[in-house]
C-alpha positions as CSV (number, residue, x, y, z in Angstrom):
1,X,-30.1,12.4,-5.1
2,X,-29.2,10.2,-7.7
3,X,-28.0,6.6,-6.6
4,X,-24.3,6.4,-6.7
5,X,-24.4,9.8,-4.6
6,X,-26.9,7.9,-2.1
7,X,-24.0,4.9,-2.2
8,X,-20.8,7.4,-1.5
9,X,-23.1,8.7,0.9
10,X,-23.8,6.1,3.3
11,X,-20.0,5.0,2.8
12,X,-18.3,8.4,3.7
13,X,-20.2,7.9,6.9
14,X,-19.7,4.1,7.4
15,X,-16.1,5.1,6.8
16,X,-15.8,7.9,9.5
17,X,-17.6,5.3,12.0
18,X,-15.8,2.3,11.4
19,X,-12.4,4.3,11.9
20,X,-13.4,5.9,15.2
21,X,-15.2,3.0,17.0
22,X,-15.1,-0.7,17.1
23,X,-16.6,-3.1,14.4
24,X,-18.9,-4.9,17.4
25,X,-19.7,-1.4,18.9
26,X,-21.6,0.2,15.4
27,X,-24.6,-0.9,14.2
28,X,-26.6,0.0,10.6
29,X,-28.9,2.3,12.7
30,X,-25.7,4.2,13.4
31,X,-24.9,4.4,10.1
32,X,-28.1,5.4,8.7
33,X,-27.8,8.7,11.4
34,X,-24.5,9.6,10.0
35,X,-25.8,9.3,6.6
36,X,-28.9,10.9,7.2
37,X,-30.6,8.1,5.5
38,X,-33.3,5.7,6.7
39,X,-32.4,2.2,7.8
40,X,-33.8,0.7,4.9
41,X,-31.5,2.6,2.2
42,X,-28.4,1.0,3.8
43,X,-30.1,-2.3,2.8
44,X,-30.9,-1.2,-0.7
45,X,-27.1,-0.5,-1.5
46,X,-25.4,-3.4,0.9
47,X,-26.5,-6.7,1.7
48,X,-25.8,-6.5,5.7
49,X,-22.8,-4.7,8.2
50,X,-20.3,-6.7,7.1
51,X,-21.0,-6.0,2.8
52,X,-21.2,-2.4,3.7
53,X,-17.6,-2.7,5.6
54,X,-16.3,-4.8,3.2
55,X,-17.3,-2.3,-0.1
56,X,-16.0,1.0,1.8
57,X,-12.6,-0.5,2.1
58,X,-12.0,-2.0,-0.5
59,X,-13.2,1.3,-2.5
60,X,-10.1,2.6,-1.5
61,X,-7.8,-0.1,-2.5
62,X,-9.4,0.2,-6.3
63,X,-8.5,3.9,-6.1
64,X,-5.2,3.0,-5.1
65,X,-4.4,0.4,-7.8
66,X,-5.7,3.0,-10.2
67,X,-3.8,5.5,-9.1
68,X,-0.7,3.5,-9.5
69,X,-1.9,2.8,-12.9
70,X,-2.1,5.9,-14.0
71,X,0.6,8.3,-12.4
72,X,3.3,5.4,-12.1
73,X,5.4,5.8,-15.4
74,X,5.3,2.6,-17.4
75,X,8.7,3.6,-19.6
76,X,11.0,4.5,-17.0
77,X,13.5,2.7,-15.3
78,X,12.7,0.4,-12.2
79,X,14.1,2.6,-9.4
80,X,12.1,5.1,-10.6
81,X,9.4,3.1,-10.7
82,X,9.6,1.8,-7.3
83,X,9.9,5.3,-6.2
84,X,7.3,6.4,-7.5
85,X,5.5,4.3,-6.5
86,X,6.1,4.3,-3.0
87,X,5.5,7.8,-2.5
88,X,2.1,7.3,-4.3
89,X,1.4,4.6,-2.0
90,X,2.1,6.6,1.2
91,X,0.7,9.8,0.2
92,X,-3.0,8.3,-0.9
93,X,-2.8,7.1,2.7
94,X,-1.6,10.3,4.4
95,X,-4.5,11.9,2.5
96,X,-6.9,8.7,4.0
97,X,-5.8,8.6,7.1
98,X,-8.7,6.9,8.4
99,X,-9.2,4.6,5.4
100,X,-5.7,3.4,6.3
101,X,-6.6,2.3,9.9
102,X,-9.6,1.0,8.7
103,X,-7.7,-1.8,6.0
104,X,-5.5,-2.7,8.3
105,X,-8.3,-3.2,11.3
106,X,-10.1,-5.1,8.2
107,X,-6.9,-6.9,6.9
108,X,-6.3,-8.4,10.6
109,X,-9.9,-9.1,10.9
110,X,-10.2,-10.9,7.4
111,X,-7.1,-12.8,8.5
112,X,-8.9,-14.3,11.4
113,X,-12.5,-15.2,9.4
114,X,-13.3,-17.9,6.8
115,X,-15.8,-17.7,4.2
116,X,-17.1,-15.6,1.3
117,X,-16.0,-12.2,3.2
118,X,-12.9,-13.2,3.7
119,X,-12.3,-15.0,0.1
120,X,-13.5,-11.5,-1.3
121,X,-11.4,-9.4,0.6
122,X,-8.2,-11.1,-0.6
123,X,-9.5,-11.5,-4.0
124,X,-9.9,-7.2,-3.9
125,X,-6.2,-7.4,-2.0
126,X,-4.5,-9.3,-4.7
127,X,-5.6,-6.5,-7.1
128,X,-2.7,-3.6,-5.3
129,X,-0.5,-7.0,-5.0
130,X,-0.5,-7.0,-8.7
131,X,-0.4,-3.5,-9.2
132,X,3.1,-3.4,-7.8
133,X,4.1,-7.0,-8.8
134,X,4.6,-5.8,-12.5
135,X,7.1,-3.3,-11.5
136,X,8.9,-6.0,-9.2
137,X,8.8,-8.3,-12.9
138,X,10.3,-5.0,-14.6
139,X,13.0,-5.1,-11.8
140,X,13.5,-8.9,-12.1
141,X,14.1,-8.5,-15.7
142,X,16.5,-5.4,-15.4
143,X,18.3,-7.9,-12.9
144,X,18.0,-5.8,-10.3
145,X,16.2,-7.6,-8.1
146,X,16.7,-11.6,-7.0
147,X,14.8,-13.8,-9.5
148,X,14.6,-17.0,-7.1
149,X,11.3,-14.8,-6.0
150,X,7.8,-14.4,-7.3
151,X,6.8,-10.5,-7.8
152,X,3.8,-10.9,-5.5
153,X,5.9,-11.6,-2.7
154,X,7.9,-8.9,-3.3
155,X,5.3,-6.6,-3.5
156,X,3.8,-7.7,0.0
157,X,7.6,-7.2,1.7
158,X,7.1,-3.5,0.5
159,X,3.8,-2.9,1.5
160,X,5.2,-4.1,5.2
161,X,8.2,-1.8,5.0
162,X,5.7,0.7,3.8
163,X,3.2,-0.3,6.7
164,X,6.2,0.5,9.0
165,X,7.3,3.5,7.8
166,X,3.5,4.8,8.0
167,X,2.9,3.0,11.2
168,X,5.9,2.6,13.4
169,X,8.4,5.6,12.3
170,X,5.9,7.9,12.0
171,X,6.9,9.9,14.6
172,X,10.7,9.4,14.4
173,X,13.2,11.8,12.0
174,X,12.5,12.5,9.0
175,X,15.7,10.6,8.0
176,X,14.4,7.4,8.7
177,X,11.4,8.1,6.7
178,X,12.9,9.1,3.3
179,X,11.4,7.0,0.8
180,X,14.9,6.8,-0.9
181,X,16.0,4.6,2.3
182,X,12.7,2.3,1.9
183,X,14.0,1.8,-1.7
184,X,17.7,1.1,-0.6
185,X,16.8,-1.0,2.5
186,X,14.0,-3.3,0.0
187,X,16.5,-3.5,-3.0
188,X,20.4,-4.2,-0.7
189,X,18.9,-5.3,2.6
190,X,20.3,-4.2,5.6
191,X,23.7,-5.7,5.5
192,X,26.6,-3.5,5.8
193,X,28.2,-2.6,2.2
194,X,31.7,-3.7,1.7
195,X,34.6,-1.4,1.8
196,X,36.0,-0.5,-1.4
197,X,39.6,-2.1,-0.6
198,X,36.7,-5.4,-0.4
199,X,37.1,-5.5,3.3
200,X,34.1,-5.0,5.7
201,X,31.7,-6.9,7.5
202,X,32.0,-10.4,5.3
203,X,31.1,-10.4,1.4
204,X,27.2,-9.4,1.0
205,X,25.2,-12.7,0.2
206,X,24.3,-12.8,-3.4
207,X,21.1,-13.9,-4.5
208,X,20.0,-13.6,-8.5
209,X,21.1,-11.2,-10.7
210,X,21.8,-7.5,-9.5
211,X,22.7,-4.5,-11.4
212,X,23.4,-1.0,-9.7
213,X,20.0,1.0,-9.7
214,X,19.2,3.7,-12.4
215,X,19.6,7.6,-10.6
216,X,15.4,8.6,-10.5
217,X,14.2,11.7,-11.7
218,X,14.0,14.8,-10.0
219,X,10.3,15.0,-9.6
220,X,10.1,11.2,-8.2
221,X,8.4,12.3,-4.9
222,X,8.6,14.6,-1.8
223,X,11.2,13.5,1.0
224,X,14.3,14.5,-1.5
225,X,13.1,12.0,-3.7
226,X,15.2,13.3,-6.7
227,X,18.0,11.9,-5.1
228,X,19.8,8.7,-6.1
229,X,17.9,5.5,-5.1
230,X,21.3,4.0,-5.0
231,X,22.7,5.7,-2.6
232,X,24.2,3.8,0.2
C-alpha cells in the first residue's frame, strides 16, 4: 500500500476512535487494531498519541478552508458570500459528523494545554479564521458590516452562531435553523427593527457603516437559501 494510503489509513481509524471514546481511554495499540497495522507503523507516520490526534483534526479543517476557497464565489456580493459560505461550513460538518465532535473535544482541550501542541493547533485554527475573515473585509468595505472590528473576530462570532445552530438547535424547527436567519441575526443583531412610522422599541444602535444586503442567488444553499438575506 503506498504511504499516504498507509497515513489516511491509520487516521480514518484514529478518527472513528477518538470520536467514540475518551482521549485518556485510547491508546496507539488500539489504533493500530482499527487500522489493521502494527504498532510500529503508527510511529513511522506520527511522532506519539497526541501528533496523531492533532494531524487527523486538523486534516479536516485544511479541507474545509479549501473548500471555501474554492466553491465560495470570490466576485459576488457579500451576502452571498456569507451565505455561501455558511451552508458550506455546516454541510462539510453534517457530512463529518464525527470530525465535528472531535475539533470541538480538541478545541476545548487545546484551550486548556500549553505548549507546542497547543501553539500548533491554533496556528492550523487561524487558517478557517482567515478563510472567512476575507469575506468579513469584503463586507467591511461594502459597508455592510461595522468597521470598529477586525475580520478575525468576526469570523470567530460566526463560527459560534454556527456552532449553535449545529450544536444546540439541532433538534429544534427547521425555522430556527435557516441559514438565512444566521446571516440576518450576525449582520442586524437581535434588536427589534423599527417601525416604519420610526417608532418601535428605541432607534437600533449604530455602529460603522451599513448598507442594506444585496438579495443572494437562488442556488446559495439548501434551507430556502435563495431567499433574501435581508429579510427581517
Amino acid at each position: 500500500m503506498p504511504r499516504q494510503d498507509k497515513r489516511h489509513q491509520i487516521m480514518q481509524a484514529a478518527e472513528k476512535l477518538f470520536t467514540t471514546r475518551r482521549f485518556h481511554e485510547i491508546t496507539t495499540d488500539d489504533v493500530a487494531e482499527a487500522a489493521g497495522v502494527g504498532k510500529g507503523t503508527i510511529y513511522r507516520y506520527f511522532r506519539d498519541k497526541d501528533d496523531l490526534f492533532f494531524q487527523t483534526a486538523t486534516s479536516g479543517l485544511d479541507e474545509l478552508c479549501d473548500l471555501l476557497r474554492r466553491k465560495v464565489p470570490g466576485e459576488s456580493p457579500f451576502a452571498e458570500q456569507l451565505l455561501s459560505a455558511c451552508v458550506h461550513i455546516t454541510q462539510f460538518f453534517d457530512r463529518r459528523r464525527q470530525l465535528f465532535r472531535m475539533v470541538q473535544t480538541e478545541d476545548g482541550r487545546m484551550s486548556l494545554c500549553k505548549g507546542d501542541l497547543h501553539d500548533r493547533w491554533m496556528q492550523r485554527r487561524k487558517t478557517l479564521i482567515a478563510a472567512l475573515s476575507a469575506i468579513m473585509a469584503k463586507g467591511i468595505a461594502e459597508g455592510q458590516l461595522r468597521d470598529d472590528l477586525p475580520g478575525e473576530v468576526l469570523a470567530n462570532v460566526l463560527l459560534g452562531m454556527l456552532r449553535t445552530r449545529a450544536r444546540d438547535l439541532a433538534d429544534g424547527p427547521e425555522r430556527f435553523r435557516r441559514y438565512e436567519l444566521v446571516v440576518d441575526l450576525f449582520c442586524r443583531g437581535a434588536g427589534r427593527p423599527r417601525l416604519r412610522n420610526g417608532q418601535g422599541n428605541g432607534p437600533a444602535p449604530r455602529a460603522g457603516r451599513r448598507r442594506p444586503l444585496t438579495k443572494p442567488s437562488a442556488t446559495a444553499g439548501r434551507s430556502g437559501a435563495g431567499a433574501s438575506a435581508a429579510r427581517r
